[in-house]
Z-matrix of the N, CA and C atoms (Angstrom, degrees):
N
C 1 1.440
C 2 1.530 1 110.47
N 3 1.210 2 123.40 1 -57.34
C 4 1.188 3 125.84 2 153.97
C 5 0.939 4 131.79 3 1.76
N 6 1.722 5 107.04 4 -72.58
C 7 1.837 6 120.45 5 -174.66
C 8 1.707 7 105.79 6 -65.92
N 9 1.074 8 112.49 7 -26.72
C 10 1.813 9 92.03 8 168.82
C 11 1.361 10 117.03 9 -64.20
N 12 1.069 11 119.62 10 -34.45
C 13 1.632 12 131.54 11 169.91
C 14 1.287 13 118.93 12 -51.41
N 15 1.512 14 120.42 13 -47.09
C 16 1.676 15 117.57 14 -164.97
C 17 1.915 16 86.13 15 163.33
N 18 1.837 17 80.65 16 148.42
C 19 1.063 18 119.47 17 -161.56
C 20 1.500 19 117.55 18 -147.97
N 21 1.084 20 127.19 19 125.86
C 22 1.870 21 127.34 20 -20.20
C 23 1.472 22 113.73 21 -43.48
N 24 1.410 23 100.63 22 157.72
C 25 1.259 24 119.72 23 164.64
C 26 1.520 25 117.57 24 -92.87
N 27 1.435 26 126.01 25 94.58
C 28 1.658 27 114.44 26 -171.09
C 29 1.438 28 99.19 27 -96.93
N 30 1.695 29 97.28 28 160.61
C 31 1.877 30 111.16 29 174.37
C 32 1.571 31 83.47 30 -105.98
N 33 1.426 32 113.95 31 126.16
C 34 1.560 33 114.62 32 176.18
C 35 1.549 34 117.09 33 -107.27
N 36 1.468 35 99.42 34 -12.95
C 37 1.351 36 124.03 35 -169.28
C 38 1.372 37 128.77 36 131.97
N 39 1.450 38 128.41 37 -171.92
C 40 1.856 39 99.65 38 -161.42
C 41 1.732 40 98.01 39 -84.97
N 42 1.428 41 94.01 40 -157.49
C 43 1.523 42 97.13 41 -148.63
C 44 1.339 43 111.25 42 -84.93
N 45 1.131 44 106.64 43 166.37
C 46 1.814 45 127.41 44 -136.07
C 47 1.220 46 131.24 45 66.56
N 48 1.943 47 130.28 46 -20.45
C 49 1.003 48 156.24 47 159.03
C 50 2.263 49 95.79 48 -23.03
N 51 1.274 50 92.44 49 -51.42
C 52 1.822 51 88.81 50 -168.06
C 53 1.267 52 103.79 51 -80.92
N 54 1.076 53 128.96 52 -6.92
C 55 2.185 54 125.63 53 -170.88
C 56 1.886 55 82.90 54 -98.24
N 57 1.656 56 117.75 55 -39.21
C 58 1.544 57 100.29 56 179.70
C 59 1.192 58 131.62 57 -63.54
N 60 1.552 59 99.80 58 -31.54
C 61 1.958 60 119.41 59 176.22
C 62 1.670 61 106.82 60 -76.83
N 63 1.597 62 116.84 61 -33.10
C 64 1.330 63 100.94 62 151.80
C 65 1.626 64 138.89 63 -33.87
N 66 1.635 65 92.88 64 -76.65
C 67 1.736 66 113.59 65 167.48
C 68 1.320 67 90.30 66 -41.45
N 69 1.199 68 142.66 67 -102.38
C 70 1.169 69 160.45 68 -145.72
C 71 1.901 70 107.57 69 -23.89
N 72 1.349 71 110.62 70 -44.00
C 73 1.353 72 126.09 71 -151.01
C 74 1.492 73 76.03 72 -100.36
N 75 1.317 74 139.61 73 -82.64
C 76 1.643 75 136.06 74 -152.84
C 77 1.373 76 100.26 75 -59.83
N 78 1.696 77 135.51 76 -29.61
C 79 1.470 78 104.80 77 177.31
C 80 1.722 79 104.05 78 -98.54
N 81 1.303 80 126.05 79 23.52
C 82 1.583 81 115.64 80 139.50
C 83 1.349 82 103.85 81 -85.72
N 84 1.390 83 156.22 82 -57.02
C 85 0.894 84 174.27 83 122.90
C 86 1.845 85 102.75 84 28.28
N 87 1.576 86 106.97 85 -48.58
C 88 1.232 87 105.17 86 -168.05
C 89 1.685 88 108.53 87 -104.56
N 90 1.377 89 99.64 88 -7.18
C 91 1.954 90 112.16 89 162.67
C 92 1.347 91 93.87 90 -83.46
N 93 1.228 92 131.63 91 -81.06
C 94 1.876 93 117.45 92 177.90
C 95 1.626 94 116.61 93 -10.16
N 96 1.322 95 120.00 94 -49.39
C 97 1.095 96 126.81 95 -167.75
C 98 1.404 97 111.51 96 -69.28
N 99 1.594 98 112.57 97 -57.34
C 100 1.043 99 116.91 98 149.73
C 101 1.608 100 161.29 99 -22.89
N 102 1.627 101 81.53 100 -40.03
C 103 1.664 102 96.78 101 173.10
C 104 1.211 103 98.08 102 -100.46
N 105 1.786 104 141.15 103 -2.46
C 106 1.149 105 119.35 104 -178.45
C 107 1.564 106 105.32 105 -111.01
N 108 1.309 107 122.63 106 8.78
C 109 1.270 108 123.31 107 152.62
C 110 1.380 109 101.06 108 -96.86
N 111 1.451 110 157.34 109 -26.96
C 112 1.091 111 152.48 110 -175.91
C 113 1.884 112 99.18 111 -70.14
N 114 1.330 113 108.07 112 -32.01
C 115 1.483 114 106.43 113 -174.42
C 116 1.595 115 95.58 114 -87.88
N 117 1.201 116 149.14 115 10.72
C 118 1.580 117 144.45 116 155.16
C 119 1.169 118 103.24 117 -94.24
N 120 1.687 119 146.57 118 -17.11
C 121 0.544 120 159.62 119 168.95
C 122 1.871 121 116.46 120 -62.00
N 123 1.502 122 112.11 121 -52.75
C 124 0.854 123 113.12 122 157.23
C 125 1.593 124 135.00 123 -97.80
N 126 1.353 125 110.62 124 1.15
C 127 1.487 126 108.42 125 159.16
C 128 1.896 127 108.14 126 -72.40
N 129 0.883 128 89.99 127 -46.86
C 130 2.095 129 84.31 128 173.67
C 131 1.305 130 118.30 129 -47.91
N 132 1.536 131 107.81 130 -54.44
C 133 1.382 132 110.67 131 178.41
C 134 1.767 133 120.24 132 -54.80
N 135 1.954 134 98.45 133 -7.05
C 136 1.665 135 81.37 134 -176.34
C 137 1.767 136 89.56 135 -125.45
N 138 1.499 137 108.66 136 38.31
C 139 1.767 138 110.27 137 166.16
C 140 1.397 139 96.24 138 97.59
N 141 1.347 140 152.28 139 -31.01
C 142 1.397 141 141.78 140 -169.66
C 143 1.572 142 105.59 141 -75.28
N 144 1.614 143 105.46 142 147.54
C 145 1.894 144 98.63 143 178.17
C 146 1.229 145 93.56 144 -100.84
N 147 1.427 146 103.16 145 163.26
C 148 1.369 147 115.04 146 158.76
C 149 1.198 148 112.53 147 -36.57
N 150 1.267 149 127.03 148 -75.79
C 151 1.708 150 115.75 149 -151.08
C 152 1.678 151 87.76 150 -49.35
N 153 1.344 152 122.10 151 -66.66
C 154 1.824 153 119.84 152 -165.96
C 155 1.709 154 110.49 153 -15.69
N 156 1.522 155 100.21 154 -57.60
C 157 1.363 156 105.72 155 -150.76
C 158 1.851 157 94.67 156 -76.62
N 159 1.262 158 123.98 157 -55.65
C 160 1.227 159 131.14 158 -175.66
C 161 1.502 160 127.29 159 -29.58
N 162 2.043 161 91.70 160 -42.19
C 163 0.919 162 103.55 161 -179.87
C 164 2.013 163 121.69 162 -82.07
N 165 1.293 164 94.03 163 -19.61
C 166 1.770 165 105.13 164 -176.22
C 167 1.500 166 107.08 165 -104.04
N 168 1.568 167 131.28 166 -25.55
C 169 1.661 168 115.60 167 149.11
C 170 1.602 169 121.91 168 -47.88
N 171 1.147 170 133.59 169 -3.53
C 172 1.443 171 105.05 170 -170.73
C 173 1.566 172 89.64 171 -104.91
N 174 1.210 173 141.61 172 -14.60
C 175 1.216 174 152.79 173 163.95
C 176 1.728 175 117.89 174 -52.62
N 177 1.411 176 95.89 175 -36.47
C 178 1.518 177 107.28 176 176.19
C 179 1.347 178 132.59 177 -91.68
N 180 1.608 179 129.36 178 -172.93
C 181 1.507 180 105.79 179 -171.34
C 182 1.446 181 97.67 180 -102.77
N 183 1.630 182 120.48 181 52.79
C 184 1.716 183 136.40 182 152.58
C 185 1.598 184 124.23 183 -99.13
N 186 2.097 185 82.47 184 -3.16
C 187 1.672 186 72.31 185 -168.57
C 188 1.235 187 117.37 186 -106.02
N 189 1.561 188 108.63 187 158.46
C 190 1.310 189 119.62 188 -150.79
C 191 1.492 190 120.88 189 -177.36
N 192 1.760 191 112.06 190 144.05
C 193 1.129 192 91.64 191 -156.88
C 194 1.579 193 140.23 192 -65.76
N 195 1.499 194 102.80 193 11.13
C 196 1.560 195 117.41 194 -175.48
C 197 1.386 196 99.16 195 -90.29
N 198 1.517 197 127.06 196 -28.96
C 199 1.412 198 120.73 197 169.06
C 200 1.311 199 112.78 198 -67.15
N 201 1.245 200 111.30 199 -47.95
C 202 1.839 201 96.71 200 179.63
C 203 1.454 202 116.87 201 -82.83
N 204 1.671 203 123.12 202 41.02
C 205 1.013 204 127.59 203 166.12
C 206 1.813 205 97.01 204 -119.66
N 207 1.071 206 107.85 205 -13.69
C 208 1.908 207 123.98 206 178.18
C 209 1.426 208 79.34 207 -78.93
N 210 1.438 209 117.13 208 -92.47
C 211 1.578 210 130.98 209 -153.88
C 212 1.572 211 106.73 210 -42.72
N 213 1.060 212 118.15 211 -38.17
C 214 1.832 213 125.14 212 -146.01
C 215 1.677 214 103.72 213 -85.33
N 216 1.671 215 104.43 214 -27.51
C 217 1.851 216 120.45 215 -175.04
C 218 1.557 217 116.61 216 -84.01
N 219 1.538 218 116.44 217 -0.48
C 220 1.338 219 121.55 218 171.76
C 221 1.655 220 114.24 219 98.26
N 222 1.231 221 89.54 220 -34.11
C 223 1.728 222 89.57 221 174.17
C 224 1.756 223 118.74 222 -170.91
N 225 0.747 224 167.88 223 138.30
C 226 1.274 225 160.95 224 68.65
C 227 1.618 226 96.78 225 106.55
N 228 1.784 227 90.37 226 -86.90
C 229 1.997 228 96.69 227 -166.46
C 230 1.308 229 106.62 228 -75.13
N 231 1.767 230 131.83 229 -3.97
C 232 1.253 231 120.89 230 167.19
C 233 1.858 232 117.43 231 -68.33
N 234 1.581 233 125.09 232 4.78
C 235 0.923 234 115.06 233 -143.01
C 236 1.859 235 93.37 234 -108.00
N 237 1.191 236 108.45 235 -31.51
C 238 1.515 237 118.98 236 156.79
C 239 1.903 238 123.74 237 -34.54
N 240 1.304 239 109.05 238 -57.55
C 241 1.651 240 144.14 239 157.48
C 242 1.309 241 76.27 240 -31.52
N 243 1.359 242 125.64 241 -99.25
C 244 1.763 243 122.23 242 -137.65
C 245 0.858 244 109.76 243 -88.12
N 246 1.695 245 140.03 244 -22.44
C 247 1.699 246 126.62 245 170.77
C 248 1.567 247 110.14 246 -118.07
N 249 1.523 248 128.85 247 0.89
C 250 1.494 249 95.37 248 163.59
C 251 1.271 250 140.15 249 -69.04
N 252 1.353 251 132.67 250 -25.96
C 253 1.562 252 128.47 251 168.19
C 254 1.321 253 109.47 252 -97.59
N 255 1.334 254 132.40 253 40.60
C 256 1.630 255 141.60 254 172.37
C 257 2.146 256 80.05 255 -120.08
N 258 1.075 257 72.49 256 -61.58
C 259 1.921 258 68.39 257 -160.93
C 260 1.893 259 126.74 258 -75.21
N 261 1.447 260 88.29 259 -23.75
C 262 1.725 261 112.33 260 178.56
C 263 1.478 262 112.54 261 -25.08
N 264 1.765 263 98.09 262 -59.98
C 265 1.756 264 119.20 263 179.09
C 266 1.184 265 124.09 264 -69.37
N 267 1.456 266 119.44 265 -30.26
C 268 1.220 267 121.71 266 156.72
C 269 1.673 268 133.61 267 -54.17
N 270 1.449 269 89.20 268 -44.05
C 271 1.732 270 95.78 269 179.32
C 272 2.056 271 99.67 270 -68.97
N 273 1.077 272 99.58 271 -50.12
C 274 1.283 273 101.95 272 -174.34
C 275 2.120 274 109.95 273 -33.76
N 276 1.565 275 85.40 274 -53.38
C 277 1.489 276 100.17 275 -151.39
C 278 2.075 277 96.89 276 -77.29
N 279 1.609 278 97.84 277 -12.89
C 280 1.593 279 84.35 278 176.97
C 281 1.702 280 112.66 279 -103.89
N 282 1.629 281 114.72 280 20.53
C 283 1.446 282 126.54 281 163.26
C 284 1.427 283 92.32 282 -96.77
N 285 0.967 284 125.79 283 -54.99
C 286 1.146 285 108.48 284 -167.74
C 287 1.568 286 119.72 285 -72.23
N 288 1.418 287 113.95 286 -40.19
C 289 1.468 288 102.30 287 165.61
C 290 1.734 289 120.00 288 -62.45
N 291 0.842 290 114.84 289 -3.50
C 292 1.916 291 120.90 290 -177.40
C 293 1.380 292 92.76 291 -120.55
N 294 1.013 293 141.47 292 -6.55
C 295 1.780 294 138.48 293 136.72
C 296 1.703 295 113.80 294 -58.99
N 297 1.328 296 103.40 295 -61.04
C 298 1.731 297 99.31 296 177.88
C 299 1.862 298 121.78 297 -72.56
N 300 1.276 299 86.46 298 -19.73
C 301 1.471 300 87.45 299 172.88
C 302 1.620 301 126.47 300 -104.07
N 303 1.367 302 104.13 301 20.62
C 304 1.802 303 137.23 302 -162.57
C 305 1.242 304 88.31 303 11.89
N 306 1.290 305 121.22 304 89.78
C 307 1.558 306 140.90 305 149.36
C 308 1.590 307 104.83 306 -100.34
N 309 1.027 308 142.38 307 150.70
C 310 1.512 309 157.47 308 108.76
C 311 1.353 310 116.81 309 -24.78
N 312 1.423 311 114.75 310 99.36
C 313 1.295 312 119.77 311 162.87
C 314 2.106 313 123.50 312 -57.12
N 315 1.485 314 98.43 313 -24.44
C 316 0.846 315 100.45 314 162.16
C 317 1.922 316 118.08 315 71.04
N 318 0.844 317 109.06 316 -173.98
C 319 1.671 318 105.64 317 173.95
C 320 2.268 319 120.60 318 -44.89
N 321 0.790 320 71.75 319 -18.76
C 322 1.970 321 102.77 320 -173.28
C 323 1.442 322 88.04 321 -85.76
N 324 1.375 323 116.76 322 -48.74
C 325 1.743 324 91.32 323 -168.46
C 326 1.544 325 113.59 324 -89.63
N 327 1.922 326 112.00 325 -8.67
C 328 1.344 327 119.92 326 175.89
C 329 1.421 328 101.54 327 -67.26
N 330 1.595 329 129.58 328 -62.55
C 331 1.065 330 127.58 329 172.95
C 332 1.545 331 117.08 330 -30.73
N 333 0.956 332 122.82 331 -66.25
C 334 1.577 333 152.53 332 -160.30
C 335 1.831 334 90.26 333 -56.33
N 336 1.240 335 109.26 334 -39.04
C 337 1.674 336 103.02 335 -175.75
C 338 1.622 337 106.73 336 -98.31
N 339 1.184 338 133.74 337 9.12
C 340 1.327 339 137.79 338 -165.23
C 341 1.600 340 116.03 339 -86.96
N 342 0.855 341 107.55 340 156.47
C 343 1.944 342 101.73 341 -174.43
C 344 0.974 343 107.36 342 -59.34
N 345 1.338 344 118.28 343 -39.22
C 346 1.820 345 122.28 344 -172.04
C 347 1.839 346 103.28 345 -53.90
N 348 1.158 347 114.12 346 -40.26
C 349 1.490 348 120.93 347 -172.23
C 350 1.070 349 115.86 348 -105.57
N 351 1.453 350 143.32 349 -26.66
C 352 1.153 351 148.15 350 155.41
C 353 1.615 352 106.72 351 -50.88
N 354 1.581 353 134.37 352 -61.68
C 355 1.492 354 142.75 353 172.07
C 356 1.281 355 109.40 354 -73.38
N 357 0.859 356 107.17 355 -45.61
C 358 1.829 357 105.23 356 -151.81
C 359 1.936 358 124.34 357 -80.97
N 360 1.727 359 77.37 358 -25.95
C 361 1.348 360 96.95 359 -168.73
C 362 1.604 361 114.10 360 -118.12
N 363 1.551 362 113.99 361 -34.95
C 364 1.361 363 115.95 362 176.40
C 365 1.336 364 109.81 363 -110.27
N 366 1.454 365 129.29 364 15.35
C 367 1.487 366 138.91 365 -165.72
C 368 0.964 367 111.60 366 31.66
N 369 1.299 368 137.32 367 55.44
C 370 1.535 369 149.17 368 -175.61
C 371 1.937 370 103.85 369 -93.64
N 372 1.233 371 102.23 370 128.69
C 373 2.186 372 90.56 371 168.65
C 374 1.444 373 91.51 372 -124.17
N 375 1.896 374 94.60 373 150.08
C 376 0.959 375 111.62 374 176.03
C 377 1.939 376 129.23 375 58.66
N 378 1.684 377 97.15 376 29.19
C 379 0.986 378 110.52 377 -159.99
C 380 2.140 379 134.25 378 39.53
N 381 0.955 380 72.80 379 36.40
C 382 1.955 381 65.75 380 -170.80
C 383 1.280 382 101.34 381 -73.91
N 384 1.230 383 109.44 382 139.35
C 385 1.950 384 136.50 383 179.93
C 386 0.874 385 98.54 384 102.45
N 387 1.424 386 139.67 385 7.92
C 388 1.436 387 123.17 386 -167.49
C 389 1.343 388 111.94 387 -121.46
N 390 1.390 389 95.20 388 125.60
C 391 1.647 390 105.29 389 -159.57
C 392 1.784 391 112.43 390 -102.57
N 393 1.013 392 117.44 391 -179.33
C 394 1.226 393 100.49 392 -164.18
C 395 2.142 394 101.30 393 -106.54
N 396 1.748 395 110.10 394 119.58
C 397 1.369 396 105.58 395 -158.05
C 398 1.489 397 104.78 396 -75.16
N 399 1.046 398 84.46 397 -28.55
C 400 2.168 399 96.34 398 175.30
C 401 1.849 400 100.86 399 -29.89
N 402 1.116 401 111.10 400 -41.78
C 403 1.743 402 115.12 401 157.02
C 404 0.927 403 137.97 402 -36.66
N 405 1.365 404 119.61 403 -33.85
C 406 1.359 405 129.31 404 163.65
C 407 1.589 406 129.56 405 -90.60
N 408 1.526 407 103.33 406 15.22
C 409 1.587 408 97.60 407 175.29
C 410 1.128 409 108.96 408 -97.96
């Protein structure tokens, strides 16, 4: 039943092990995103436009599939629109599970709280939901 669902099927460990490798995978997933609108961010700042750069990162060893979810949406601030309330709950729910389990979010949770990902990516203002990960070390 499974394999109609998704493919591969991994044993990650016993259960709940796959809802953690979820969390786990969408908030790298949603720092990727992050740093690859944070990197249009700084190609402008040094004269390159968006379309330029968008179009010549996926060519390079930046590319990846969180960039061609930057590149593929038309622009930058459209990228908020299609993944902040898909991904919002996720980030939430993997601070808080690496809060209860005092893990270190680590570089992933610096990203994860950064303007680039807080605005850009989860359409968040003024950071609200965002808690402080330094909590979890």
């Amino acid at each position: 039943m499974l394999g109609a669902y998704a493919s591969p099927i991994l044993l990650v460990g016993p259960a709940g092990n796959g809802q953690r490798v979820k969390l786990v995978n969408n908030a790298l997933f949603v720092a990727q995103v992050g740093l690859a609108i944070d990197a249009v961010r700084l190609a402008g700042s040094v004269g390159i436009e968006e379309s330029a750069i968008l179009a010549a990162l996926p060519h390079g060893s930046g590319a990846s599939r969180a960039l061609g979810v930057v590149g593929n949406g038309g622009s930058v601030d459209a990228v908020a629109g299609r993944l902040g309330a898909l991904m919002s709950k996720d980030v939430d729910v993997v601070r808080e599970v690496a809060r209860n389990a005092g893990a270190d979010l680590g570089i992933i949770g610096t990203v994860l709280s950064s303007r680039a990902v807080e605005e850009k990516v989860l359409g968040r203002t003024d950071n609200e939901g965002v808690r402080d990960d330094r909590e979890a070390r």
